[in-house]
N, C-alpha and C positions, 0 to 999 in steps of 0.2 A: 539163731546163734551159730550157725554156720562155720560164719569166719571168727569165733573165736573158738571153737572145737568144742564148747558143755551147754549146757542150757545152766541157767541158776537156780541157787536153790531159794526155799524161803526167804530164808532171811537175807540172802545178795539182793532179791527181788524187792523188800522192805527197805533197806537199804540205798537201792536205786533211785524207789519210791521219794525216800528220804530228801536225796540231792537233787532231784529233779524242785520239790516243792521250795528246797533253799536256794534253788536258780532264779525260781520265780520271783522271789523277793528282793533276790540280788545277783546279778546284773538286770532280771526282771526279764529272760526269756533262759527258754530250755526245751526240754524234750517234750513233744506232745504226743497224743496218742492219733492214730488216723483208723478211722474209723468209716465202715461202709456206709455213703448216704444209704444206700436202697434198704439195709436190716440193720444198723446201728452196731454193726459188730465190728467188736475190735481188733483188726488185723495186722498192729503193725506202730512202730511210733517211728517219726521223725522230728527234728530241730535244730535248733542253731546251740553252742558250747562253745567253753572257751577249753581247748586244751595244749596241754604241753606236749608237745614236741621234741624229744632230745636227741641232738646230735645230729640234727637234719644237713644232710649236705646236697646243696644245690646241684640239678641236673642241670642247666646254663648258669653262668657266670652274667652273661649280659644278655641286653633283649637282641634277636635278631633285627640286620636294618630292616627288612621289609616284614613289618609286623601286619601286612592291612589285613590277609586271611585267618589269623589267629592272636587272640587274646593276649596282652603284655602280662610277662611275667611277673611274678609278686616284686614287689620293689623291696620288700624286707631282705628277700635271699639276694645280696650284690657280693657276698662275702664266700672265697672260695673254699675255704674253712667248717667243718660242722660247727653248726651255734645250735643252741639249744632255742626254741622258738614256740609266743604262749600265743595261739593263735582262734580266730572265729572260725568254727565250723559247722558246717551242716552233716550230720549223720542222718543215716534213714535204715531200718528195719524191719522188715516183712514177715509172717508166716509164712512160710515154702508154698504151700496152697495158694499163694496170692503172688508170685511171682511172674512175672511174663504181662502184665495187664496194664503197667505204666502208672501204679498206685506210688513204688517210689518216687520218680519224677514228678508226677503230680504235686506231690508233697510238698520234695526239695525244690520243686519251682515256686510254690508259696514262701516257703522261709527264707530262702535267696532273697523275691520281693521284699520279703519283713525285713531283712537286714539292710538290704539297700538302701530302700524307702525311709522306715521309720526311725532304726537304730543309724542309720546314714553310715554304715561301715563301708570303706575305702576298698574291704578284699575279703572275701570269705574262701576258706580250704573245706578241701575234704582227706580225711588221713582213710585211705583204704588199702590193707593188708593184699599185699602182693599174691595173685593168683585168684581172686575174689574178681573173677569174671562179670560179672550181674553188677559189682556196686563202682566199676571200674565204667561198664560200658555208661550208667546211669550220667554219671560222673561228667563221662564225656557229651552225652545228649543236653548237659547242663551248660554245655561253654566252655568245663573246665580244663586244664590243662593240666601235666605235670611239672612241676615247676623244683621235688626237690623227693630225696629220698632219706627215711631211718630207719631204725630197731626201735619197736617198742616191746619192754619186756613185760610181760602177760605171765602169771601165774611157773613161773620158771621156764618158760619158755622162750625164746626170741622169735619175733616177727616183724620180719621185711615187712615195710609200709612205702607206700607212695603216697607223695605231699601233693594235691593237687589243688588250683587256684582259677578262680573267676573274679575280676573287679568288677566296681558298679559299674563303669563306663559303657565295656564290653556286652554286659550281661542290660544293661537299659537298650542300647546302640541296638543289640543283634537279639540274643536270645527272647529278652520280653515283646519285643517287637515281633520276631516270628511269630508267638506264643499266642498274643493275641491278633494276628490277621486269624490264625489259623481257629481262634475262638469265633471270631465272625463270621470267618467262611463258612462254618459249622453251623451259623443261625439262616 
């Protein structure tokens, strides 16, 4: 809980619990939990959501011409205006203990797949609170970009977010491709 400054209590955690298992049922994916193969422990959950975004205003207006070294930007953000924007994301969370070892990644590289693949989604974000180093750099070893910034307001508080984006195209084209030479090489 890092980047939102508390850990939860009981009943936030029940709660959680709660929307997690209403996910499943409808849209029919959500937050899962990631768990060590070698001791079954659970370290951590990652998934795909749909969340709201308010007031997001686009870091480019249009794609640059020469897009071949990096990812096209969301085609939603073409408006130079804050829109308010409901979007698929991948979030991922770790115990501190478990950070540095490439368990998020791992993760958000599965549910990336799941969304591309099976939910056939056209663009998946990831909303990460500005200065959250770890879920920024993750982010970026994903393919993704910045493509837009907001405030999300958190328990009275304001927090800077950056909007970041990966499409299938990109993420089929380069990233999964990487992903799995680098499985093979490995065998």
């Amino acid at each position: 809980m890092y980047a939102w400054g508390h850990t939860l209590s009981d009943p936030e955690v029940n709660a959680w619990i709660q929307r997690q298992q209403e996910r499943y049922a409808s849209p029919g994916y959500g937050a899962l939990a990631i768990v060590l193969r070698s001791t079954g422990e659970l370290v951590g959950q990652c998934g795909l959501t749909m969340q709201l975004c308010q007031g997001v205003r686009p870091k480019l207006a249009v794609q640059p011409a020469d897009s071949s070294e990096s990812p096209p930007l969301a085609h939603i953000l073409v408006k130079t205006e804050p829109e308010d924007l409901h979007v698929p994301e991948v979030g991922y969370m770790l115990a501190r203990q478990y950070w540095g070892y490439g368990y998020a990644r791992e993760a958000a590289l599965a549910c990336l797949r799941f969304g591309f693949t099976s939910l056939a989604l056209p663009e998946i974000f990831a909303c990460i609170k500005v200065g959250n180093a770890r879920s920024l750099a993750v982010a970026e070893r994903l393919g993704m970009r910045v493509c837009g910034y907001f405030d999300k307001h958190y328990r009275g508080e304001v927090m800077p977010h950056l909007l970041y984006v990966v499409n299938a195209e990109y993420f089929s084209a380069v990233i999964d491709r990487e992903e799995e030479y680098a499985v093979n090489w490995r065998r």
